[in-house]
Backbone bond lengths (Angstrom), bond angles and torsions (degrees), N, CA, C in turn:
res aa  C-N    CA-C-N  psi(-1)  N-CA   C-N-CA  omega(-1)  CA-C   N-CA-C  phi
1 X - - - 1.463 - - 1.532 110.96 -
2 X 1.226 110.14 -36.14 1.340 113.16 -177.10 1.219 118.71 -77.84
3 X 1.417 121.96 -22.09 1.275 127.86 170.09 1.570 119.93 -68.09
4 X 1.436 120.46 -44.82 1.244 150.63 151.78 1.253 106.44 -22.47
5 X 0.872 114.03 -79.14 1.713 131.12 -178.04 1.694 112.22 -66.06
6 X 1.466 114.06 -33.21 1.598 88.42 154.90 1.092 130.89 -77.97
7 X 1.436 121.28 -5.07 1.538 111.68 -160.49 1.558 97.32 -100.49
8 X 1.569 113.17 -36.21 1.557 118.26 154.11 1.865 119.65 -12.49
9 X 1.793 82.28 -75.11 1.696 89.69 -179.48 1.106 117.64 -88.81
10 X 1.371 124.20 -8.01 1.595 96.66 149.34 1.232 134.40 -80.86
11 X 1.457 122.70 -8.56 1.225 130.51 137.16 1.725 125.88 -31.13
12 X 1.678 91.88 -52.53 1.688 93.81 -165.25 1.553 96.46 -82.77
13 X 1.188 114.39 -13.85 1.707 119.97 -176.81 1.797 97.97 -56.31
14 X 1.165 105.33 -55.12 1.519 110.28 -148.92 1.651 96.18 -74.35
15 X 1.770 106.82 -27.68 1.853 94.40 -167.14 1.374 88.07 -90.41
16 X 1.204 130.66 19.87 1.630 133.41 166.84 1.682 114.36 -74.29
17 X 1.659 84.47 -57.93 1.975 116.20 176.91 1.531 92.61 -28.34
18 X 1.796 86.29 -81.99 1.582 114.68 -158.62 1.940 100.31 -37.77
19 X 1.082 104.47 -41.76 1.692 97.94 -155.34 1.915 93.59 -76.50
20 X 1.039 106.35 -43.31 1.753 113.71 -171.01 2.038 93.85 -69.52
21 X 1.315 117.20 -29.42 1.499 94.96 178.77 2.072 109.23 -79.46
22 X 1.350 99.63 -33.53 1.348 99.32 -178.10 1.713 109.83 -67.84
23 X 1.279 102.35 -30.62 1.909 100.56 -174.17 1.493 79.43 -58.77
24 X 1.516 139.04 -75.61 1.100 148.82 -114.20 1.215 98.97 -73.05
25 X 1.017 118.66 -45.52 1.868 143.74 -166.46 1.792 84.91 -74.41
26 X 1.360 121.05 -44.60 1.635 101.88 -175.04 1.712 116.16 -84.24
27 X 1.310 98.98 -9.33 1.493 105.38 164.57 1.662 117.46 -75.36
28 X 0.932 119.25 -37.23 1.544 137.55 173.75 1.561 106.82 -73.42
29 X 1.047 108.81 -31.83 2.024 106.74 167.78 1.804 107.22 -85.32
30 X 1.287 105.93 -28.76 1.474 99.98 169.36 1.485 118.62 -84.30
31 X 1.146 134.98 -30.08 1.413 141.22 -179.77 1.598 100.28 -74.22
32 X 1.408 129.55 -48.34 1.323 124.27 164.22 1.307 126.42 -48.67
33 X 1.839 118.40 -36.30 1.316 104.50 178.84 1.240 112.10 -97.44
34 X 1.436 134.19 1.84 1.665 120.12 136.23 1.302 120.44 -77.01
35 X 0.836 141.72 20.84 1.102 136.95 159.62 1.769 120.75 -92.17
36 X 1.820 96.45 -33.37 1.465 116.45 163.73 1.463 109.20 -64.65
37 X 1.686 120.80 -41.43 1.240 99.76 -166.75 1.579 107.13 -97.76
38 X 1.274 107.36 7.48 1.625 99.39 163.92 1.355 102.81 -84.05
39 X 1.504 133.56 -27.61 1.349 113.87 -162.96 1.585 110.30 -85.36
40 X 1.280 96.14 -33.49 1.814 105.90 163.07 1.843 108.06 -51.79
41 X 1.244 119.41 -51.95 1.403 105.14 -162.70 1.934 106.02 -92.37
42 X 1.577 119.37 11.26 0.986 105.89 171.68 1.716 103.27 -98.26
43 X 1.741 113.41 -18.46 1.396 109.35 155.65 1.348 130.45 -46.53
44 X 1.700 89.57 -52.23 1.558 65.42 -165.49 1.653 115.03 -88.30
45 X 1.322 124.19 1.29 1.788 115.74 142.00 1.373 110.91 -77.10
């Protein structure tokens, strides 16, 4: 059982990884494109 159950959560470990690197990675595409549209709208004032 115990074996079972680690290999489980290290299973659920990794689709944990995967999901927390992709949020992270979509936080980092959103923080970049405000950052684009501040630099665009301090151009164009």
């Amino acid at each position: 059982l115990k074996k079972a159950s680690l290999s489980t959560s290290a299973a659920d470990q990794l689709k944990i990884v995967k999901l927390a690197i992709s949020a992270y990675n979509d936080k980092l595409l959103m923080v970049m494109d405000d950052d684009n549209k501040f630099l665009s709208d301090y151009r164009i004032h």
